[in-house]
C-alpha positions in Angstrom: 7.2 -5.6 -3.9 8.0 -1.8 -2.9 5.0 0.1 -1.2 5.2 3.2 0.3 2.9 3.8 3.6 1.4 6.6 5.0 -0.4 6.8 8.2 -3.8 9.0 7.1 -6.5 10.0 9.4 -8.6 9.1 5.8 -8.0 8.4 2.2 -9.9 8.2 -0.8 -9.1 7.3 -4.7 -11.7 8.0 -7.3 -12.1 6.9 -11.0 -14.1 8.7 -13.1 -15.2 10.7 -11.0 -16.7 7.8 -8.9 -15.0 7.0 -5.2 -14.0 3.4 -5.6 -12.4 3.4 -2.3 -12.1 5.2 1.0 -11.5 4.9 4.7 -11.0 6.6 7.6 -8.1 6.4 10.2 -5.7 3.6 8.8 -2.8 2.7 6.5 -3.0 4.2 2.8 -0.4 1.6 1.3 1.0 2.5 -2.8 1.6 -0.7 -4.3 4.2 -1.7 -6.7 4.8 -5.1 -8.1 8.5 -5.9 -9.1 9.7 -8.2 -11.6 10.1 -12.0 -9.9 8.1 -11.1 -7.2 5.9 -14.1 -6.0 2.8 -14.9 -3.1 5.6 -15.2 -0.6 6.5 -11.2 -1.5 3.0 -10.4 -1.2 1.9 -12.5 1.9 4.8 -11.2 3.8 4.8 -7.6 3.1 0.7 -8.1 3.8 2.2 -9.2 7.4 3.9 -6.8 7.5 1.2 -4.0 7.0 -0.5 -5.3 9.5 1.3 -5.9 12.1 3.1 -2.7 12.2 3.1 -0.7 15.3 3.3 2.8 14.1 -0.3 4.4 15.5 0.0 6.2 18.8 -1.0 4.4 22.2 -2.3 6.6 25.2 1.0 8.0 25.8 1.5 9.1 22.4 3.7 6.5 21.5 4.0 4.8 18.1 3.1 1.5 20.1 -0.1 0.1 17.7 -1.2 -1.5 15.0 -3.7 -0.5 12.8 -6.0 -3.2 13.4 -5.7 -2.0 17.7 -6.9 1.5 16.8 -10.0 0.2 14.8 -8.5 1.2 11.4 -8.7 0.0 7.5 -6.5 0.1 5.0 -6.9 1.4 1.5 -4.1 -0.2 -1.4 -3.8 1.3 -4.5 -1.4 0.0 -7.2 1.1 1.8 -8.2 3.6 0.3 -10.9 5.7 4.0 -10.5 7.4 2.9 -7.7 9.6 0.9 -9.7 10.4 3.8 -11.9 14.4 3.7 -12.0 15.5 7.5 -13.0 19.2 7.1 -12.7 19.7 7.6 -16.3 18.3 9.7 -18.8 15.4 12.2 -17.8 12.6 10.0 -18.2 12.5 6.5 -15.6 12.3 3.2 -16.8 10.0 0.9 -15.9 11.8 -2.4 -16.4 12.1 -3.6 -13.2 7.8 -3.6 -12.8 6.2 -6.6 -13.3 3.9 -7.5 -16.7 0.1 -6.4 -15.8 -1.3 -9.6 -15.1 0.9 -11.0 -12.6 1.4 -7.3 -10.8 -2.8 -7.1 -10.7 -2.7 -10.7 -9.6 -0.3 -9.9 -6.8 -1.7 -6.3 -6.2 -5.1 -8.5 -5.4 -3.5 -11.0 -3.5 -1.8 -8.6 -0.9 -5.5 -6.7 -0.6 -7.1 -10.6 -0.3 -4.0 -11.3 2.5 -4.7 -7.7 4.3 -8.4 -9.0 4.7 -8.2 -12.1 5.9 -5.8 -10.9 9.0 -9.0 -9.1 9.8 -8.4 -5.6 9.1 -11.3 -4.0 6.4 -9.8 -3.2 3.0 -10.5 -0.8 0.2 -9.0 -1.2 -3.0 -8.1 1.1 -6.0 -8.6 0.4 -9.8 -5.8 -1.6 -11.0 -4.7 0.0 -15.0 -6.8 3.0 -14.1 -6.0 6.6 -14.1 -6.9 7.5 -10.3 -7.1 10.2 -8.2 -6.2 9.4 -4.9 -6.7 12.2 -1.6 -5.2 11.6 1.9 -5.0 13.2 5.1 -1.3 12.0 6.5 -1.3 11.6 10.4 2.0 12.7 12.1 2.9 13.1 9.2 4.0 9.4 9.4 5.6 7.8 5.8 6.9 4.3 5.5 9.1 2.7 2.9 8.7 -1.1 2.9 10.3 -3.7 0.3 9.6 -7.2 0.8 12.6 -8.4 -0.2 14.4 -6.6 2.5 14.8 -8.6 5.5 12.0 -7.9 8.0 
């Protein structure tokens, strides 16, 4: 799994001119779903989320986790992030995995967020979204769960 991070003081996404999901201060995490990615991928990147200590303490320190500051986090998928452009000038999208297993993992890292007790919004998964943030520092994160953490 690749997700991108961003530290927002709030993010929305709307379908159709509907919100489907928004929060306020928190992580705004862009999902992607590799190929051969499994529950492990998706529980330990979900771990990961929230347990990383990137909001500012008292002394403006990037000493807390979301959860310690009161915030949410909003996940939206995002199958681009596995866009390879190294050749040609359009990416390929090879290395994403088939929609039912990426939704199935997309939902299981939401479920995984949720049940380390942090509240969690959700995109449409297969829809075409709009999504609007307000980054905080600004503050962006590349995590890959088949990195070593």
């Amino acid at each position: 799994m690749r997700s991108v991070l961003q530290r927002v003081t709030k993010a929305s996404v709307t379908v159709d001119g509907q919100v489907v999901g928004q929060i306020g201060l928190g992580w705004l995490v862009l999902l992607g779903v590799a190929r051969g990615d499994s529950d492990e991928d998706a529980d330990k990147l979900a771990e990961k989320v929230v347990g990383l200590r990137a909001f500012e303490d008292s002394a403006g320190k990037m000493n807390l986790a979301v959860g310690e500051v009161g915030g949410a986090v909003l996940v939206v998928s995002q199958f681009t992030l596995l866009g390879d452009c190294r050749a040609g000038r359009r990416p390929s999208f090879i290395e994403a995995a088939e929609p039912g297993e990426a939704e199935r993992l997309y939902l299981r890292f939401a479920e995984k967020v949720r049940s380390l007790g942090l509240p969690v919004e959700t995109g449409t998964f297969r829809a075409d979204m709009k999504v609007e943030l307000l980054n905080d520092g600004p503050v962006t994160l590349l995590l890959e769960s088949r990195k070593a953490f």
